[in-house]
C-alpha positions as CSV (number, residue, x, y, z in Angstrom):
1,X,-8.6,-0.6,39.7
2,X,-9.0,1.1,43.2
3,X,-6.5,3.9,42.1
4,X,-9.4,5.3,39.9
5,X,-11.7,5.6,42.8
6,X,-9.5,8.6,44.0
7,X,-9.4,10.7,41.2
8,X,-11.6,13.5,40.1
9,X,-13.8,12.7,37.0
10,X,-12.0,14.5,34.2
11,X,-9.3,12.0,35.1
12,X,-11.0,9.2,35.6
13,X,-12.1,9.5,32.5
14,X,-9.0,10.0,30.7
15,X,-8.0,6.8,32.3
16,X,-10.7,4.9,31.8
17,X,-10.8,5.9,28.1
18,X,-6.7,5.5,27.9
19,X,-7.4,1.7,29.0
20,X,-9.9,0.7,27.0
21,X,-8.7,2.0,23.7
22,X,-5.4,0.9,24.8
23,X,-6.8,-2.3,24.9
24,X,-8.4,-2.5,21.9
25,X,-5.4,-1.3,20.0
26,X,-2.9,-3.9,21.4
27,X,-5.9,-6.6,19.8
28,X,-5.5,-4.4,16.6
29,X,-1.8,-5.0,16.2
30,X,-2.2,-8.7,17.3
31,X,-5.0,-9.2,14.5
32,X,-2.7,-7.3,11.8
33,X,0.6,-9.4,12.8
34,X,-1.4,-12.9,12.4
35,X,-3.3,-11.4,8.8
36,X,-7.1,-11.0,10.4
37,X,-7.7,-7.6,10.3
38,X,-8.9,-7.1,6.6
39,X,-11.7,-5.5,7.6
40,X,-12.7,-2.9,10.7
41,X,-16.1,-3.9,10.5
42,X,-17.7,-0.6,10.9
43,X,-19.1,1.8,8.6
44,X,-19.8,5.3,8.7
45,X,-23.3,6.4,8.2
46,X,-23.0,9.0,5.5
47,X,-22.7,9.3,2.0
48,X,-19.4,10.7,1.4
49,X,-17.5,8.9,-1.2
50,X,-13.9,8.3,0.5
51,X,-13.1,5.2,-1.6
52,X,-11.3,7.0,-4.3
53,X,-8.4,5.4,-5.4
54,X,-6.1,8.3,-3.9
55,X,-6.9,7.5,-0.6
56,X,-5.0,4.7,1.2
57,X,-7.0,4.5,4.4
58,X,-10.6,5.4,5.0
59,X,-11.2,8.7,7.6
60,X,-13.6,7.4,9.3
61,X,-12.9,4.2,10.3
62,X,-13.4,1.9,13.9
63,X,-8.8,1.7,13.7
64,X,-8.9,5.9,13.4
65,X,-11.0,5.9,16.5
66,X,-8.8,4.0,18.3
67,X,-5.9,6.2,17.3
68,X,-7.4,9.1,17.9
69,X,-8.4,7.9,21.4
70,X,-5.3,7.2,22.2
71,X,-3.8,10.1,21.8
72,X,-6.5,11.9,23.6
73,X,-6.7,10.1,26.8
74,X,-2.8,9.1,27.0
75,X,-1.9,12.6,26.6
76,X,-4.9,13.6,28.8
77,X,-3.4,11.3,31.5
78,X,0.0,12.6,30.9
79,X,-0.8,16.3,31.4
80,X,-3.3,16.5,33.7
81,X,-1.1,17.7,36.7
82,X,1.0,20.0,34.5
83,X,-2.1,21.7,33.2
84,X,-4.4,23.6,35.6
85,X,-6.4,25.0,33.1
86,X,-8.9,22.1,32.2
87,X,-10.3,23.7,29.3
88,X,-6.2,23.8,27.6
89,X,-5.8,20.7,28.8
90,X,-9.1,19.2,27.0
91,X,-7.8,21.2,23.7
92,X,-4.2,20.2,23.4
93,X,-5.6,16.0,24.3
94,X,-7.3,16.6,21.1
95,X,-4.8,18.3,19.0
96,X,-3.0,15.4,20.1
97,X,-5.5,13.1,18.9
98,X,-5.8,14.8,15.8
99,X,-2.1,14.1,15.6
100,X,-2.3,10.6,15.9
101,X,-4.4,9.9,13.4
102,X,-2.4,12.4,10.7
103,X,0.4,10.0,12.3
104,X,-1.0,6.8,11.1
105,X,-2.0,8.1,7.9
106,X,1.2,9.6,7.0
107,X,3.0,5.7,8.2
108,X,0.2,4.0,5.8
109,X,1.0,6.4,2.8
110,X,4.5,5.8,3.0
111,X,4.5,2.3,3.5
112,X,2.1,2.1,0.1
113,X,4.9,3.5,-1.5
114,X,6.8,0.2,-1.2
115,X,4.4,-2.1,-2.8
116,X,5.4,-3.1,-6.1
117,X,3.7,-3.9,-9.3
118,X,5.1,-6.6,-10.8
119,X,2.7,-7.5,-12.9
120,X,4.0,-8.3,-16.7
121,X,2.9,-6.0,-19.4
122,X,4.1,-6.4,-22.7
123,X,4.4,-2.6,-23.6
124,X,7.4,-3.0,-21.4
125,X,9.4,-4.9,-23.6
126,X,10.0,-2.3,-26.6
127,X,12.9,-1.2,-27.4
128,X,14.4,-3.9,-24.9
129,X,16.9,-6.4,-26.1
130,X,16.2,-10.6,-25.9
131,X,18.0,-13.5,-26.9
132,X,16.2,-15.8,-29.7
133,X,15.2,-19.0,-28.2
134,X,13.2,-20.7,-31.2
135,X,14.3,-19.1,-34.6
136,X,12.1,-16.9,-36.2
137,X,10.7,-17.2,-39.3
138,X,11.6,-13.9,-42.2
139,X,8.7,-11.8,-43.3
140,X,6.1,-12.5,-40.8
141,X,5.7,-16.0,-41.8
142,X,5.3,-17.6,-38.5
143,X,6.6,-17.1,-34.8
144,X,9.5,-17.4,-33.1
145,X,10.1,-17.3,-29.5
146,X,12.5,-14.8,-27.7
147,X,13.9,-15.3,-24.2
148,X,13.6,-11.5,-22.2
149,X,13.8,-10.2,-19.0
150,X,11.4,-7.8,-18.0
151,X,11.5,-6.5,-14.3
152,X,14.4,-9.2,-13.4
153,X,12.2,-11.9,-14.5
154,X,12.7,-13.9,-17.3
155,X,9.6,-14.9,-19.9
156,X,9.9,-16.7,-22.9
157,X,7.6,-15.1,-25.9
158,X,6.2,-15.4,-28.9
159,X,8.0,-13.1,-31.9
160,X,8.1,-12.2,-35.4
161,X,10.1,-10.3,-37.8
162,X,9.4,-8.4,-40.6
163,X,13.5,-9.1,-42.3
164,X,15.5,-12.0,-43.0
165,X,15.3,-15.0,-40.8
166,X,16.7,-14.5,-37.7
167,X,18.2,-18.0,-36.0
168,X,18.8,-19.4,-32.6
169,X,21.1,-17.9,-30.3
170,X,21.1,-14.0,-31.8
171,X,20.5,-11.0,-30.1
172,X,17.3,-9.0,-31.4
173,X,15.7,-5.6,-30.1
174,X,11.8,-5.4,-29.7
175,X,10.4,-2.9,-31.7
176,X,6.7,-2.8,-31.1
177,X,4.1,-5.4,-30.1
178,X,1.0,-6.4,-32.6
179,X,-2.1,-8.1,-31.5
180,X,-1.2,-7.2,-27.7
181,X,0.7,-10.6,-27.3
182,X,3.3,-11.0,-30.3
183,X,6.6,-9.2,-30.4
184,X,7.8,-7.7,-34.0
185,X,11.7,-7.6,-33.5
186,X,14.7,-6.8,-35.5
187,X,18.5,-8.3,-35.6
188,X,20.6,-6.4,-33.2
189,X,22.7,-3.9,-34.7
């Protein structure tokens, strides 16, 4: 590190900051790759309520820092010839901060956008059609099962119907769901 020893302070200290978080962020992405980064570890000390559901990252956060500082010294670093005026040069490094970390929270929001909820609700099943797997007893007089897919899984159910008896093999349409587990289906038409 003897090249630091010749520069002026200003950037000496963008380099020395550019380093550090530099290396702190390249342990970041190592810890994310492997799975250990579930938590930054760091807190901030204030009682704003930033865990609403809306919000996919937290502002203030130990990873935010790092951004932040990255863009700050690396652009620092970067224009320090180019830009004789220190006081510009001190202002655009921390636009370009700011930049990073509306960067990073513009790459987390999108890539919450492709999880997936696949959990299984029966709602989701009305007005879907099934194939009867056990028959199913007329009038409500005991259950059936029905084989249905419901986001391009299959689940075998309990079922009911309120007409004639409806035997294996047919195709039936769900028409609502009672007790928030048992189909009521009809013969499809």
């Amino acid at each position: 590190m003897d090249f630091l020893q010749s520069l002026d302070s200003l950037q000496k200290g963008f380099w020395i900051i550019a380093l550090i978080s530099g290396l702190i962020f390249i342990v970041q992405s190592i810890l994310t790759f492997i799975g250990s980064d579930s938590m930054d570890g760091i807190n901030a000390d204030f009682d704003g309520n930033l865990d609403s559901s809306e919000a996919p990252f937290q502002l203030f956060s130990f990873r935010n820092l790092i951004n932040f500082l990255l863009g700050f010294s690396w652009s620092g670093v970067s224009f320090y010839s180019i830009i004789e005026n220190r006081l510009l040069l001190i202002s655009i490094c921390f636009f370009v901060g700011v930049l990073f970390v509306v960067m990073f929270f513009l790459i987390i929001k999108q890539l919450g956008k492709l999880a997936e909820d696949n959990s299984f609700k029966f709602e989701e099943t009305v007005n879907k059609n099934a194939e009867v797997y056990l028959s199913i007893p007329e009038n409500k007089s005991g259950l059936g099962k029905i084989l249905i897919s419901v986001k391009g899984s299959f689940r075998q159910l309990d079922a009911m119907t309120e007409n004639e008896k409806i035997e294996t093999g047919n195709v039936v349409k769900v028409v609502r769901v009672e007790n928030n587990s048992i189909l009521i289906v009809e013969k499809f038409k």
